[in-house]
N, CA, C and O atoms as a Tripos MOL2 file, in Angstrom:
@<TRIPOS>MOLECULE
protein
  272   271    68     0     0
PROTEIN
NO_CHARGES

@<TRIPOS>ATOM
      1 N         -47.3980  -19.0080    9.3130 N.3       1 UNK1
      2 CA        -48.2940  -19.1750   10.4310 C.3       1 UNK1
      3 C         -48.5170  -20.6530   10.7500 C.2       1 UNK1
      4 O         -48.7030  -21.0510   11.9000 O.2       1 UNK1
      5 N         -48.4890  -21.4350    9.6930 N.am      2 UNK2
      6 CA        -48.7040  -23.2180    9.9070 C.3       2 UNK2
      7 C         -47.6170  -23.2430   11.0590 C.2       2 UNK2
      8 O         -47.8050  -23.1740   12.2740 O.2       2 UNK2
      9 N         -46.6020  -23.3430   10.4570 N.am      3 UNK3
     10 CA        -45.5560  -23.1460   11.5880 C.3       3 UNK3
     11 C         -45.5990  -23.2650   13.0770 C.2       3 UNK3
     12 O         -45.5220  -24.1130   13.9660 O.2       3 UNK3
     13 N         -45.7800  -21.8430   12.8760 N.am      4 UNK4
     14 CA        -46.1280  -21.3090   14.5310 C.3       4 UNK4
     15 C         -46.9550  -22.1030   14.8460 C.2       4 UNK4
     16 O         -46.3410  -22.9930   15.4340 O.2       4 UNK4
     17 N         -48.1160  -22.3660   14.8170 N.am      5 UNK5
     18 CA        -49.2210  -23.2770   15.2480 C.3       5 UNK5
     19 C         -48.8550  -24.0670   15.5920 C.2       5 UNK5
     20 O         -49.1710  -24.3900   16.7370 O.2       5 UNK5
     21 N         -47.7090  -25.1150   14.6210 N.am      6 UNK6
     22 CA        -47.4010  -26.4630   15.1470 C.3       6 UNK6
     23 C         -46.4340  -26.1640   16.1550 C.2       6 UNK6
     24 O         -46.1150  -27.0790   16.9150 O.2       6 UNK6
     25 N         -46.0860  -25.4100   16.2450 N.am      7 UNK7
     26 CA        -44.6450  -25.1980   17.2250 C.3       7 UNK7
     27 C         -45.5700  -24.7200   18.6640 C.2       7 UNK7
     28 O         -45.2310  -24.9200   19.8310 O.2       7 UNK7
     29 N         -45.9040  -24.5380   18.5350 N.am      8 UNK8
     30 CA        -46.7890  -23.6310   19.5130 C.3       8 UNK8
     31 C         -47.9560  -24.9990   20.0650 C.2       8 UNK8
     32 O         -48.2650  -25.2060   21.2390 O.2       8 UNK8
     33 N         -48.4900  -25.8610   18.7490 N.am      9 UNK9
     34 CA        -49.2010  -27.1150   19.4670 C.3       9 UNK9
     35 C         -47.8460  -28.2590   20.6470 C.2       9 UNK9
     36 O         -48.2140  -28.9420   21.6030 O.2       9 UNK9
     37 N         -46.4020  -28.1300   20.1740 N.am     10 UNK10
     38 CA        -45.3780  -28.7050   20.7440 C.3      10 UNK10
     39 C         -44.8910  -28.3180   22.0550 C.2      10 UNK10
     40 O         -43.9860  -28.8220   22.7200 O.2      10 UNK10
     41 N         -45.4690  -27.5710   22.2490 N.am     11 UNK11
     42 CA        -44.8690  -26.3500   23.2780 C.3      11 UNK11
     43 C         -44.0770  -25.5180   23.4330 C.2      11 UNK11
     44 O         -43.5880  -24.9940   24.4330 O.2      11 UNK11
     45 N         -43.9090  -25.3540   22.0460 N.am     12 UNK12
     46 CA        -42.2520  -24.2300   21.7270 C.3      12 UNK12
     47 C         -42.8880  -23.3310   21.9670 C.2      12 UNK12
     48 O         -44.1000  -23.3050   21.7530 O.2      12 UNK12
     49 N         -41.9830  -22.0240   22.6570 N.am     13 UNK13
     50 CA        -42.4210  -20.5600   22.9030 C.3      13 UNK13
     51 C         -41.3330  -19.8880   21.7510 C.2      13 UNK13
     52 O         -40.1550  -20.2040   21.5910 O.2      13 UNK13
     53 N         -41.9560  -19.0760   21.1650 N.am     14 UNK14
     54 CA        -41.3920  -18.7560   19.9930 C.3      14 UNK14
     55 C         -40.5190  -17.2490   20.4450 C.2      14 UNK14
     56 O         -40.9550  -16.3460   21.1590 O.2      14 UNK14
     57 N         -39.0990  -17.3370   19.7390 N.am     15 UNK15
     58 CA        -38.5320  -15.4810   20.2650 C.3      15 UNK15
     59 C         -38.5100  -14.9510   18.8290 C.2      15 UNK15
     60 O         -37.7140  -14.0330   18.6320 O.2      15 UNK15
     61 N         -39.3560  -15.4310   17.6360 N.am     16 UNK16
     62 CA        -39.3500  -14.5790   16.5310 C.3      16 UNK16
     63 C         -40.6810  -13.8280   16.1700 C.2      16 UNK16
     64 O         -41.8070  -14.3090   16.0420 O.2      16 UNK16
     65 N         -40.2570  -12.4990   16.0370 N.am     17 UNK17
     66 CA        -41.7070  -11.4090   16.3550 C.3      17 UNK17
     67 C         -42.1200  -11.5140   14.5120 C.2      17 UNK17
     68 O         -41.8030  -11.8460   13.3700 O.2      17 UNK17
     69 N         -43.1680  -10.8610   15.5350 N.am     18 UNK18
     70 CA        -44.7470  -11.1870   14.0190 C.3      18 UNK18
     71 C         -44.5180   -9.7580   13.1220 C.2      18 UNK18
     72 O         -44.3700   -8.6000   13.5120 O.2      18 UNK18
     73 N         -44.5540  -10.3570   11.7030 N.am     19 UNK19
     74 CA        -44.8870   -9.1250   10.7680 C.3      19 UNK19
     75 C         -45.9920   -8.1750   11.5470 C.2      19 UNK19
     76 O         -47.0590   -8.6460   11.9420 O.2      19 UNK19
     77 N         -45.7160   -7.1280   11.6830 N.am     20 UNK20
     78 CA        -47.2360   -6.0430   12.0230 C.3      20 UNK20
     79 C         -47.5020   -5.7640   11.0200 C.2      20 UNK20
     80 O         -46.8570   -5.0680   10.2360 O.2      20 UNK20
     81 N         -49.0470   -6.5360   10.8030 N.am     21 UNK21
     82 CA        -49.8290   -5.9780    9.9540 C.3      21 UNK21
     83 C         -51.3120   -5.8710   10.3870 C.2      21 UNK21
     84 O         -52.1410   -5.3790    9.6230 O.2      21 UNK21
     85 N         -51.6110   -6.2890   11.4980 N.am     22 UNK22
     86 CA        -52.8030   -5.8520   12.1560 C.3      22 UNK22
     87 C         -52.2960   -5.6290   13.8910 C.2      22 UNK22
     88 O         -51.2190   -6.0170   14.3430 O.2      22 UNK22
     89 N         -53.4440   -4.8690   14.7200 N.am     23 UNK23
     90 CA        -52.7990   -4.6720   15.7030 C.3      23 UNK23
     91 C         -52.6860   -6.1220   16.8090 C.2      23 UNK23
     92 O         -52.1680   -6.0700   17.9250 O.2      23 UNK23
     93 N         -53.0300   -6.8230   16.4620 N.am     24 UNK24
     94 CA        -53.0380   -8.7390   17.1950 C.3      24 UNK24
     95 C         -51.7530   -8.7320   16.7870 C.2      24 UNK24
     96 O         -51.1960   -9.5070   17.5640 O.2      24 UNK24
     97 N         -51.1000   -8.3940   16.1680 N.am     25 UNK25
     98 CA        -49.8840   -8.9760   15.7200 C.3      25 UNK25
     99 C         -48.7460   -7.7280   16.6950 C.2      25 UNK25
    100 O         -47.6190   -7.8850   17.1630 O.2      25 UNK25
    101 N         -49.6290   -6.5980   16.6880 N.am     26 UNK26
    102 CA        -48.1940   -5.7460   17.9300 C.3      26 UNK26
    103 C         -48.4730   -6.6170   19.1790 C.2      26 UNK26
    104 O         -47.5050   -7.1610   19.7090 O.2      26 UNK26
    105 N         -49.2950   -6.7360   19.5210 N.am     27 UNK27
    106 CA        -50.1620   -7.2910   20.9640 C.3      27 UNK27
    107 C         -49.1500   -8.9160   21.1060 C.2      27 UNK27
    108 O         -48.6180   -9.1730   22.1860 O.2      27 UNK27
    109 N         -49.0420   -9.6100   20.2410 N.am     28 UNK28
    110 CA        -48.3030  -11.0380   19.8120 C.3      28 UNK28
    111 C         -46.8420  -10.8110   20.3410 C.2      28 UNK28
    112 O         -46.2950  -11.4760   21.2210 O.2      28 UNK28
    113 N         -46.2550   -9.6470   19.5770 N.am     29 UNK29
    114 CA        -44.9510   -9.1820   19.5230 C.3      29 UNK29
    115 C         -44.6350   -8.3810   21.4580 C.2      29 UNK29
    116 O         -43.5730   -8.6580   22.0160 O.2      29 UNK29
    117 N         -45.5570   -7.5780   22.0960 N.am     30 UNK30
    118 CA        -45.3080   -7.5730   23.6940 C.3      30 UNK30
    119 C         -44.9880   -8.2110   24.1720 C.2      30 UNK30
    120 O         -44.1220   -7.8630   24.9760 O.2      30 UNK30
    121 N         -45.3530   -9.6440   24.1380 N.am     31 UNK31
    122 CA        -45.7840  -10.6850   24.9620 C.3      31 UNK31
    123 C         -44.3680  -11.4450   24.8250 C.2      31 UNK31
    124 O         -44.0990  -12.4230   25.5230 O.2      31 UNK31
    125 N         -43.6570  -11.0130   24.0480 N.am     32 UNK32
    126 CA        -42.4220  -11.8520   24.0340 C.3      32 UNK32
    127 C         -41.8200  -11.2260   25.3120 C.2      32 UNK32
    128 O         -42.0070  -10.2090   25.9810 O.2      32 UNK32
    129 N         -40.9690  -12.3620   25.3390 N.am     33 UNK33
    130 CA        -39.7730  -12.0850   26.6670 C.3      33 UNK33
    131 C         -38.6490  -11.3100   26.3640 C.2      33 UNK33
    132 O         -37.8300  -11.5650   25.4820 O.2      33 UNK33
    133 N         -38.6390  -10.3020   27.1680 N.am     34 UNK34
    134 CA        -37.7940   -9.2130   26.3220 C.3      34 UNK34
    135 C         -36.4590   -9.8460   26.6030 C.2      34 UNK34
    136 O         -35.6870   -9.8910   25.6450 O.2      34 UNK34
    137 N         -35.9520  -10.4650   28.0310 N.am     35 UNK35
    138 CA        -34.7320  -10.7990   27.9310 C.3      35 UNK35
    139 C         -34.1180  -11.6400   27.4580 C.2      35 UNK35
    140 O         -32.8940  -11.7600   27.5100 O.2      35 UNK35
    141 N         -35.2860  -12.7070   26.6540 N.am     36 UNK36
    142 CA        -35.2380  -13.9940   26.1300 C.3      36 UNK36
    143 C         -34.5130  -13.3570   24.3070 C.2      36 UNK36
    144 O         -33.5590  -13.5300   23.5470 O.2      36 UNK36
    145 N         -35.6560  -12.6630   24.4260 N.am     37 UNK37
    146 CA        -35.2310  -12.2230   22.8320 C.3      37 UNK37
    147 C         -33.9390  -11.2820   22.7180 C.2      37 UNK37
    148 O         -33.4930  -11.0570   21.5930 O.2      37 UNK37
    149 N         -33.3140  -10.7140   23.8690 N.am     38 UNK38
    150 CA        -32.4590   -9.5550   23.7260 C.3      38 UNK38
    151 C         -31.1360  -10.8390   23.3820 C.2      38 UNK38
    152 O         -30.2290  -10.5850   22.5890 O.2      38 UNK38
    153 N         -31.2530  -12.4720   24.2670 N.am     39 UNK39
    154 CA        -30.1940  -12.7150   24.0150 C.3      39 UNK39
    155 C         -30.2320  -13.7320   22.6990 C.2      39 UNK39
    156 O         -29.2380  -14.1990   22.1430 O.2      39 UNK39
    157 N         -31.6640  -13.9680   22.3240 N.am     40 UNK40
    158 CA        -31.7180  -14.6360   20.8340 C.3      40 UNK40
    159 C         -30.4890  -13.1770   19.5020 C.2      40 UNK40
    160 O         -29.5910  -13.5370   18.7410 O.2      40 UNK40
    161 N         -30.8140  -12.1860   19.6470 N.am     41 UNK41
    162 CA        -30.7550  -10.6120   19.2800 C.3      41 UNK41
    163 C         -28.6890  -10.8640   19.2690 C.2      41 UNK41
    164 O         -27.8170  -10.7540   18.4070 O.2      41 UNK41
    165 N         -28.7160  -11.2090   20.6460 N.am     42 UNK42
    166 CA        -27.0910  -10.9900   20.8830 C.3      42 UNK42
    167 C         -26.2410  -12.3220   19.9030 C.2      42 UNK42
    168 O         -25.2340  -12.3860   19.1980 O.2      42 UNK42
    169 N         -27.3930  -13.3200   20.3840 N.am     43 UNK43
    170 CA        -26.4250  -14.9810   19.5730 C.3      43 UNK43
    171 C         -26.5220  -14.1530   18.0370 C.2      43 UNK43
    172 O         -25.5280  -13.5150   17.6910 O.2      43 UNK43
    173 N         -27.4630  -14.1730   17.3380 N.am     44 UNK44
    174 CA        -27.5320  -13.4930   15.8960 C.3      44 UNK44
    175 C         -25.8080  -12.5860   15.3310 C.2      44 UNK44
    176 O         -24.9010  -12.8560   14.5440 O.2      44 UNK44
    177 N         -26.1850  -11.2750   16.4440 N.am     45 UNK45
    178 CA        -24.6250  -10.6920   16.3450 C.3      45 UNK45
    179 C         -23.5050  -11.3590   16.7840 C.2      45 UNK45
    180 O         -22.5030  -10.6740   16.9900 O.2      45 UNK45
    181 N         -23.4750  -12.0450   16.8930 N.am     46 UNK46
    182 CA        -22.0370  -12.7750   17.4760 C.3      46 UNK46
    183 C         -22.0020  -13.5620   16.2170 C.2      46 UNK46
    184 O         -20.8270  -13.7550   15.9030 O.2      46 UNK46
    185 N         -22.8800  -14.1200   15.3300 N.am     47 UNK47
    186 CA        -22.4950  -15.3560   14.8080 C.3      47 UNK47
    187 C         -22.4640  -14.4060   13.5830 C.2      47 UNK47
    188 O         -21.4480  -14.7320   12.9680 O.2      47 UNK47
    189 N         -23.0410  -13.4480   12.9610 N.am     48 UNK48
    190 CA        -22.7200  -12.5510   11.8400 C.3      48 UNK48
    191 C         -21.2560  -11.9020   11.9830 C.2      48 UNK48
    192 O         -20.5820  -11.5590   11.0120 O.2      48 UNK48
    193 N         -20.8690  -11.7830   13.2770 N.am     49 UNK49
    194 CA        -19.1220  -10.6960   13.4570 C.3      49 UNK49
    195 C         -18.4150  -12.2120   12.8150 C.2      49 UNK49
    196 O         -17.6470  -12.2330   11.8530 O.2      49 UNK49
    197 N         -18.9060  -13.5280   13.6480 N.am     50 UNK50
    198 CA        -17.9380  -14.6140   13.3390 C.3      50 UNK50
    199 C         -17.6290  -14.6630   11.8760 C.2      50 UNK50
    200 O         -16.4650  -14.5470   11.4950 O.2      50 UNK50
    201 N         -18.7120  -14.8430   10.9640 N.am     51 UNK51
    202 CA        -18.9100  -14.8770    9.6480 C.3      51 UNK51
    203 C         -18.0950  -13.7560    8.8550 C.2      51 UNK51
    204 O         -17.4080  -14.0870    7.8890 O.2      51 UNK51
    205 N         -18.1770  -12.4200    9.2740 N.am     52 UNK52
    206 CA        -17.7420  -11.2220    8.4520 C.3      52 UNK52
    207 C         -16.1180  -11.1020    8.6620 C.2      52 UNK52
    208 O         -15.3910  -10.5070    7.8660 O.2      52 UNK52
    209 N         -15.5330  -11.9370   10.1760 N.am     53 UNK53
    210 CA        -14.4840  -12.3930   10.2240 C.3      53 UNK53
    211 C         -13.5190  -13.0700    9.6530 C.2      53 UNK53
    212 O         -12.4690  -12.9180    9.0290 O.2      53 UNK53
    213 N         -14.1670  -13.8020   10.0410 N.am     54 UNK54
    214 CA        -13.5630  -15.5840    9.5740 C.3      54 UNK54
    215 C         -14.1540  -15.7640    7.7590 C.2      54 UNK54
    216 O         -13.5980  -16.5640    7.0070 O.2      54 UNK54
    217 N         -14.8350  -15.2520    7.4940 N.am     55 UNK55
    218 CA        -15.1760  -15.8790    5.8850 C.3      55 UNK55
    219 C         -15.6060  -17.3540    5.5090 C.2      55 UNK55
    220 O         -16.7400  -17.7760    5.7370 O.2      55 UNK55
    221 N         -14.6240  -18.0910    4.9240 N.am     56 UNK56
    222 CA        -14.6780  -18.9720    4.6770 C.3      56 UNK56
    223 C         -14.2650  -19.9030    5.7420 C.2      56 UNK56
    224 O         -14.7340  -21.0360    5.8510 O.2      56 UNK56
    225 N         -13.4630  -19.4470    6.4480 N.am     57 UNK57
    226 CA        -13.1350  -20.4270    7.8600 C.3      57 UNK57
    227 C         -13.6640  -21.3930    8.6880 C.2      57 UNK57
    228 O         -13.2110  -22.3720    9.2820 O.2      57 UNK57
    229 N         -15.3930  -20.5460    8.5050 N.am     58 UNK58
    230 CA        -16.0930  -20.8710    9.2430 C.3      58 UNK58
    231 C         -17.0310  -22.0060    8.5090 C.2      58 UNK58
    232 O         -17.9220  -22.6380    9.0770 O.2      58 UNK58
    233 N         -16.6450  -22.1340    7.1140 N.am     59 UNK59
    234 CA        -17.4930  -22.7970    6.5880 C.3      59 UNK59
    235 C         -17.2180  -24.6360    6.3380 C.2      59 UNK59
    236 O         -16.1810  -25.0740    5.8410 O.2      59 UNK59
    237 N         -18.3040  -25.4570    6.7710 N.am     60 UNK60
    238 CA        -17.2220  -26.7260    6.6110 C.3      60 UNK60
    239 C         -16.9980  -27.1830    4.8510 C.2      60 UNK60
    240 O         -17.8100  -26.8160    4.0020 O.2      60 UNK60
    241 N         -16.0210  -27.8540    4.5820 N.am     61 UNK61
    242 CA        -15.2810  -27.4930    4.0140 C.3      61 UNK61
    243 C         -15.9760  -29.5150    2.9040 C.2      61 UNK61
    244 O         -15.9370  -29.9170    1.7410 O.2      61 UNK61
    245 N         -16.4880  -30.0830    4.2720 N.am     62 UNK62
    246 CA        -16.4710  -31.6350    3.5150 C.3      62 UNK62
    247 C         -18.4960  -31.9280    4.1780 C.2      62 UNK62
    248 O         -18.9980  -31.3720    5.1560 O.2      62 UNK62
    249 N         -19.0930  -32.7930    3.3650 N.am     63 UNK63
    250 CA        -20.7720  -32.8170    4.4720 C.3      63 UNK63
    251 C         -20.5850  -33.4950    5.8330 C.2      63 UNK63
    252 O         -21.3390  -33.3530    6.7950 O.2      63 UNK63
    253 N         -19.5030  -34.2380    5.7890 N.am     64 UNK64
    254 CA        -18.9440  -34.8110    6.9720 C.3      64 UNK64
    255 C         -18.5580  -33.7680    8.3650 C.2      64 UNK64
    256 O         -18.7170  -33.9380    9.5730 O.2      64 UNK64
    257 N         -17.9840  -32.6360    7.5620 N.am     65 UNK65
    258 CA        -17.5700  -31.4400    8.0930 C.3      65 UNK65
    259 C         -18.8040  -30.7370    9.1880 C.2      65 UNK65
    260 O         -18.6920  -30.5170   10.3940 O.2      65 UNK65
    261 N         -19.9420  -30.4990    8.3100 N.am     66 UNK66
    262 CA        -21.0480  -29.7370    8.9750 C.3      66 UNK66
    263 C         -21.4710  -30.1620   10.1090 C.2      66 UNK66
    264 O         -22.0750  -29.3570   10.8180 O.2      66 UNK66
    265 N         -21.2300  -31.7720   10.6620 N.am     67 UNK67
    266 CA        -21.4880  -32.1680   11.8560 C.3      67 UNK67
    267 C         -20.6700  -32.3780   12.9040 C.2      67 UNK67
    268 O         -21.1350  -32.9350   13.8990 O.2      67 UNK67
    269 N         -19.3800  -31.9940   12.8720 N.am     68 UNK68
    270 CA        -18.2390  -31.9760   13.6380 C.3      68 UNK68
    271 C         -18.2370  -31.1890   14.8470 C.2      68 UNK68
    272 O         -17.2320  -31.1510   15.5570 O.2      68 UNK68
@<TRIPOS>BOND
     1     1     2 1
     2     2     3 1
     3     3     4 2
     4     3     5 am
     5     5     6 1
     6     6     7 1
     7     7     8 2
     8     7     9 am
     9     9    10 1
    10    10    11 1
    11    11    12 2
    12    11    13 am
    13    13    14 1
    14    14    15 1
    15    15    16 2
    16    15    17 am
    17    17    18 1
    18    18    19 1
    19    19    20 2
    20    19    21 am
    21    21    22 1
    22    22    23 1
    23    23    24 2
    24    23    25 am
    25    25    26 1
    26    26    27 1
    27    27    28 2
    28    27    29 am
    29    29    30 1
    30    30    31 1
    31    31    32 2
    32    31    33 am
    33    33    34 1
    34    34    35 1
    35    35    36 2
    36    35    37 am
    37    37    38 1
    38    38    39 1
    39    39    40 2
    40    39    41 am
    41    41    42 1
    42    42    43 1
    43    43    44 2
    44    43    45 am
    45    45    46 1
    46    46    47 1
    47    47    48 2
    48    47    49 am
    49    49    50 1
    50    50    51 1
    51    51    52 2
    52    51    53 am
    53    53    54 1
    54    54    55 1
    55    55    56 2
    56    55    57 am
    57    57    58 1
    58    58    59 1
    59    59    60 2
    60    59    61 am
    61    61    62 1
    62    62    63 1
    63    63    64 2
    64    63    65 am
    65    65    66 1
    66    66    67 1
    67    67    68 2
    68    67    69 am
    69    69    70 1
    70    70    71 1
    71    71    72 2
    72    71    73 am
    73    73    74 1
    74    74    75 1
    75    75    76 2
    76    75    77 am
    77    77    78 1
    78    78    79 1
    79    79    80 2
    80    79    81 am
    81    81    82 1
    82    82    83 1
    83    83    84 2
    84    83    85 am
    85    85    86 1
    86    86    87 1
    87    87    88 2
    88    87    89 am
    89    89    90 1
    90    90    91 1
    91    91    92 2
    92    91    93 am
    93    93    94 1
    94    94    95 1
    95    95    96 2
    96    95    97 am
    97    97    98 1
    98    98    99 1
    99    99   100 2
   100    99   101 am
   101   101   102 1
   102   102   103 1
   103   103   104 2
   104   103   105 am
   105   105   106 1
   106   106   107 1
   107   107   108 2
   108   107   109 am
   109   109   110 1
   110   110   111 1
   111   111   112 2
   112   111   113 am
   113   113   114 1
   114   114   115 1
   115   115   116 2
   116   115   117 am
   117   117   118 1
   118   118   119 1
   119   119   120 2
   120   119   121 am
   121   121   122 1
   122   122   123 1
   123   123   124 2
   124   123   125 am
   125   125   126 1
   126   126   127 1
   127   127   128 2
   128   127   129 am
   129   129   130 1
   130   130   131 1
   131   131   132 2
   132   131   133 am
   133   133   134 1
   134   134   135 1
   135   135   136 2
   136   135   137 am
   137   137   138 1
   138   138   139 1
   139   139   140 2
   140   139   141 am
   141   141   142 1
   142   142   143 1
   143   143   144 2
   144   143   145 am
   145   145   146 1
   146   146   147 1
   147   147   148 2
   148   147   149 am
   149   149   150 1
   150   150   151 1
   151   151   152 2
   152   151   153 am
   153   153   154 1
   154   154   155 1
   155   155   156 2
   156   155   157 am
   157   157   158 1
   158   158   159 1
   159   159   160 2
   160   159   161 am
   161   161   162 1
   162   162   163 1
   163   163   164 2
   164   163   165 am
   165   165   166 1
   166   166   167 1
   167   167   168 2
   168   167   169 am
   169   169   170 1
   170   170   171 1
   171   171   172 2
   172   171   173 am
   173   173   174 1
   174   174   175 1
   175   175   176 2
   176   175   177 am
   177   177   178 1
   178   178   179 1
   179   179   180 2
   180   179   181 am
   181   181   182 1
   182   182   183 1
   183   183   184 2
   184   183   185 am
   185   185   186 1
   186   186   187 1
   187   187   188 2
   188   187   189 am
   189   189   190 1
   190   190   191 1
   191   191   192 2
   192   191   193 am
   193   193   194 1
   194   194   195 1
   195   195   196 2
   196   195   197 am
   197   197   198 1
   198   198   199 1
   199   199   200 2
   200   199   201 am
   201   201   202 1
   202   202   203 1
   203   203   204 2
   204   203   205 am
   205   205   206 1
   206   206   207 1
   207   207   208 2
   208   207   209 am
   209   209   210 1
   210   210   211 1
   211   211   212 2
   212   211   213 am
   213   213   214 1
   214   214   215 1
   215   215   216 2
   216   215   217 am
   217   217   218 1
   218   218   219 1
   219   219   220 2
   220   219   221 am
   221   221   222 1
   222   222   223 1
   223   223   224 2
   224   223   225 am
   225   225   226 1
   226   226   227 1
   227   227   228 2
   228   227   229 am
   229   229   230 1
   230   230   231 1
   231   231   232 2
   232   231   233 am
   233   233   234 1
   234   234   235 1
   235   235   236 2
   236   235   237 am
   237   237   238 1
   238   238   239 1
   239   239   240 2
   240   239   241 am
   241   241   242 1
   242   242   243 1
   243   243   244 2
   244   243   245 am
   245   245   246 1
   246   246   247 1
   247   247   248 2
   248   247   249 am
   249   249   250 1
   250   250   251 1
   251   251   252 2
   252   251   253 am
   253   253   254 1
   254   254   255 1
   255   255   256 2
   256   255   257 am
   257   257   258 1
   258   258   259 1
   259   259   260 2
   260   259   261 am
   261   261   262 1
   262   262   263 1
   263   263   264 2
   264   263   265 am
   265   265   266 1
   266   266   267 1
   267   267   268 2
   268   267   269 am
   269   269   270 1
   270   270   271 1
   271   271   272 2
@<TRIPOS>SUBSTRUCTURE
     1 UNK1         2 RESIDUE 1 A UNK
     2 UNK2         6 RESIDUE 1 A UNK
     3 UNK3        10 RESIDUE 1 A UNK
     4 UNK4        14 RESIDUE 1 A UNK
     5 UNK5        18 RESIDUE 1 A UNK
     6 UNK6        22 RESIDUE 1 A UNK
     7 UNK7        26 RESIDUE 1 A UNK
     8 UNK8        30 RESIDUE 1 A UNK
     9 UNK9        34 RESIDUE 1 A UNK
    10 UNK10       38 RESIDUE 1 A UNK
    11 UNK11       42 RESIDUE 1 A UNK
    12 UNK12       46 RESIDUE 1 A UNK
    13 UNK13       50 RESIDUE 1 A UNK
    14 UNK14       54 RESIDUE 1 A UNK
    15 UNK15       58 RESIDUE 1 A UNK
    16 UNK16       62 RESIDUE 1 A UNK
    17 UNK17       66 RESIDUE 1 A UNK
    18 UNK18       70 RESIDUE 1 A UNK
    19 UNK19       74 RESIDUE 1 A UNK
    20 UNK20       78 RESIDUE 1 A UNK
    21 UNK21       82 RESIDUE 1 A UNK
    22 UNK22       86 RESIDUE 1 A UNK
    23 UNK23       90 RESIDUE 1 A UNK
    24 UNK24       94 RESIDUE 1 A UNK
    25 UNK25       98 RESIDUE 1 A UNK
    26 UNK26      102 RESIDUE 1 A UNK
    27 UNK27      106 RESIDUE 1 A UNK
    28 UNK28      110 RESIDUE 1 A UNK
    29 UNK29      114 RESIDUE 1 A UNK
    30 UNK30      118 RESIDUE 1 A UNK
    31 UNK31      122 RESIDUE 1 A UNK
    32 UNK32      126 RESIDUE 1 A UNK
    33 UNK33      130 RESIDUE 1 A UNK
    34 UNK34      134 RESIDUE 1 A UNK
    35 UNK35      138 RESIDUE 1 A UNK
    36 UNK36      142 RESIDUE 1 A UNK
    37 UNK37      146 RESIDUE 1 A UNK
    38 UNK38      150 RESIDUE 1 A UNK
    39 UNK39      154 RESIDUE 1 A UNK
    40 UNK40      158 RESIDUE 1 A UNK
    41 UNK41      162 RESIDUE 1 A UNK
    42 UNK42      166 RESIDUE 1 A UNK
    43 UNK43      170 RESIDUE 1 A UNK
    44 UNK44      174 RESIDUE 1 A UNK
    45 UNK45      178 RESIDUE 1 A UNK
    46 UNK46      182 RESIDUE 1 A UNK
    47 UNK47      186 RESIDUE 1 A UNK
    48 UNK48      190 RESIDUE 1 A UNK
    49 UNK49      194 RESIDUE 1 A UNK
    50 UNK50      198 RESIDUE 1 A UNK
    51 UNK51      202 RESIDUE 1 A UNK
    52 UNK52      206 RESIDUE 1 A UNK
    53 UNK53      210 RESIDUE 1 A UNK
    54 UNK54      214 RESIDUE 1 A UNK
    55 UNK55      218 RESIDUE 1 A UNK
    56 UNK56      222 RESIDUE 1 A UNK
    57 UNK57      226 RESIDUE 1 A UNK
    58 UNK58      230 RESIDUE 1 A UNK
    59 UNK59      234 RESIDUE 1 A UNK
    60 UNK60      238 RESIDUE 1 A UNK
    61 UNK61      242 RESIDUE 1 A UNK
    62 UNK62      246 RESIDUE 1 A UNK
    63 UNK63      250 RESIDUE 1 A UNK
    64 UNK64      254 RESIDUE 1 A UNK
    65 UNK65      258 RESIDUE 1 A UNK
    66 UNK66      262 RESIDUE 1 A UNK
    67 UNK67      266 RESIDUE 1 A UNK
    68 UNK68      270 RESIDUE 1 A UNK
């Protein structure tokens, strides 16, 4: 929750939904943008097929690598 707060004092609009554990937290989770989150939802699956694909391919290989 620190988090969110600060992200939220920055002006980030957040597309990651809230544990439900009280009903403020379903009410939190509406309010998202459904088409915002459908394509946060889609990048996720695309980059898990890449991974279950590719394996190691995808991984850089040197620390120099990770920023390429």
């Amino acid at each position: 929750m620190d988090l969110r707060e600060k992200l939220h004092e920055e002006g980030v609009r957040l597309l990651i939904k809230h544990r439900e554990f009280w009903p403020i937290d379903h009410a939190h989770n509406t309010r998202i943008d459904g088409a915002r989150y459908r394509q946060r939802a889609m990048c996720k699956t695309v980059f898990s097929t890449v991974k279950l694909t590719l394996g190691d391919g995808v991984r850089a290989r040197t620390w120099y690598g990770e920023f390429r």
